[in-house]
C-alpha positions in Angstrom: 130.5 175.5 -46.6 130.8 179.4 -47.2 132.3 179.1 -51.0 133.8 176.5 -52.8 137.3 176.4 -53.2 139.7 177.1 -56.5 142.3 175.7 -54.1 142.0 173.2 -51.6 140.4 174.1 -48.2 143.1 172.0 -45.5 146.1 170.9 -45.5 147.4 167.1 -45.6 149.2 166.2 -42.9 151.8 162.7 -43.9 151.8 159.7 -41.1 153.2 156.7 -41.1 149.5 153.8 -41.5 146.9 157.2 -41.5 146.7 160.2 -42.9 145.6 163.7 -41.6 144.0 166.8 -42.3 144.4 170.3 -40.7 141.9 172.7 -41.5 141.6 176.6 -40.9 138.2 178.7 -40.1 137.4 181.8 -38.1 134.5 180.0 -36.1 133.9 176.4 -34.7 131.2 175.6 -37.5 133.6 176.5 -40.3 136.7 174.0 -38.8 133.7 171.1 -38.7 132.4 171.9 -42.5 135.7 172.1 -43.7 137.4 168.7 -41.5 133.9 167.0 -43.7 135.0 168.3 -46.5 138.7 167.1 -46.8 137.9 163.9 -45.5 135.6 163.5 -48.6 138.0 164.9 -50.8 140.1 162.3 -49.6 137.8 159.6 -50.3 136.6 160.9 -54.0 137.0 164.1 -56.1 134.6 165.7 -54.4 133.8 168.7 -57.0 131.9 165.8 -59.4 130.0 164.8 -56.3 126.0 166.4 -56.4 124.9 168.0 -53.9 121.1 166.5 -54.7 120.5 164.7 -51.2 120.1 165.7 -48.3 121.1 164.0 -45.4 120.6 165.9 -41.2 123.0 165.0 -38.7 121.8 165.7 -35.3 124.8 165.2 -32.6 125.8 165.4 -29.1 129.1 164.9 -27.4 130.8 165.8 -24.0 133.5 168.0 -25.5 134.3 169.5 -29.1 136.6 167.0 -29.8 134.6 164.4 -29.3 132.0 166.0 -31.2 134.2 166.2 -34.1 135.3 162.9 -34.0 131.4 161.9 -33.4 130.5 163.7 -36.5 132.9 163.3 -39.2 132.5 159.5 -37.6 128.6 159.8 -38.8 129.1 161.2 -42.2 131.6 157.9 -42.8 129.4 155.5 -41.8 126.5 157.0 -43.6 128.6 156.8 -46.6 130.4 153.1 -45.7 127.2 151.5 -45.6 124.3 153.5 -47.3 127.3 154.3 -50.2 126.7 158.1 -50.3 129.0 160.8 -50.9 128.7 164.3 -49.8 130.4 167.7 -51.1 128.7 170.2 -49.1 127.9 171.0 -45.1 126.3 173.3 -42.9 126.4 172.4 -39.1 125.7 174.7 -36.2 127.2 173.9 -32.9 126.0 175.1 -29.6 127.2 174.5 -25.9 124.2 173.2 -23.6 125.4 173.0 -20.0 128.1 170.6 -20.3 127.3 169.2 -23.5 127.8 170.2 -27.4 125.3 169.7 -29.8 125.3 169.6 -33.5 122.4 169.8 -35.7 123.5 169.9 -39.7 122.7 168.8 -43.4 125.4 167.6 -45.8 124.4 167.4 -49.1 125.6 164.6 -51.7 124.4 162.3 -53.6 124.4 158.1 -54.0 127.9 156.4 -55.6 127.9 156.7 -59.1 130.5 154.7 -60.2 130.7 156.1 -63.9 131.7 159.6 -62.4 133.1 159.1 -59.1 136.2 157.2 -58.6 136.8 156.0 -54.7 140.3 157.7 -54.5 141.2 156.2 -50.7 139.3 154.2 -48.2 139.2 155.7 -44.7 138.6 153.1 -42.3 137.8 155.3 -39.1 138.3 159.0 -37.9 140.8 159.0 -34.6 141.6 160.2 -31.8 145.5 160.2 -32.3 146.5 163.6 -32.2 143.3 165.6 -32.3 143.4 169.2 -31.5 141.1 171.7 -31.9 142.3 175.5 -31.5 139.5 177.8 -31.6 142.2 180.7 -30.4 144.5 179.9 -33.6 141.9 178.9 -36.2 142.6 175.6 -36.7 141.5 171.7 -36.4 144.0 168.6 -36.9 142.3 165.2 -37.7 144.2 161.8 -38.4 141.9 159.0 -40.4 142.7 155.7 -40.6 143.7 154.4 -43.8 
């Protein structure tokens, strides 16, 4: 991301078995660092999480929504199964005839279970009321809890 944050960078958004994010950014890359962000702050406190690894993402989807989806989707599992967390992320996004690509790096580190404490576990990112808004600045994302 540009800058780290005295406040938080999104907004949670209440629902009834998930819970949401909505995030705020003057370009497409910024909504997509910032939707990884929360949904790590969700998980853990993410400002004791080192940014010492490195892990690329490298994505492509037939719309941006499902590129989101696709990507925050990516950064989970990588975390669900090879137990990593991440604090920080850089993506660029580019349209290719019909198709969106991603290519980015988040930066974390391995669970450490004497500093970080697994706050919430999100089960899946969804489709349920999705929206993207380039015009207005701003991404919604629900998780599943």
């Amino acid at each position: 991301m540009d800058d780290k944050h005295s406040t938080k960078p999104y907004e949670v958004l209440e629902h009834t078995a998930d819970i949401g994010i909505k995030v705020r950014g003057k370009r497409v890359e910024e909504l997509f660092e910032k939707a990884a962000y929360a949904m790590f702050d969700l998980i853990t406190d993410i400002e004791k999480v080192y940014t010492v690894g490195k892990y690329r993402v490298s994505i492509e989807s037939p719309t941006l929504e499902d590129l989101l989806v696709d990507y925050l989707s990516e950064l989970l599992y990588v975390y669900s199964v090879e137990f990593v967390l991440m604090g920080d992320f850089n993506v660029i996004i580019h349209k290719i005839d019909e198709k969106y690509t991603l290519s980015g790096v988040a930066l974390g580190e391995p669970i450490d279970k004497s500093r970080h404490n697994i706050k919430m576990e999100i089960k899946a990112v969804t489709y349920h009321e999705l929206e993207i808004n380039l015009k207005e600045g701003y991404a919604k994302v629900l998780f599943d809890i």
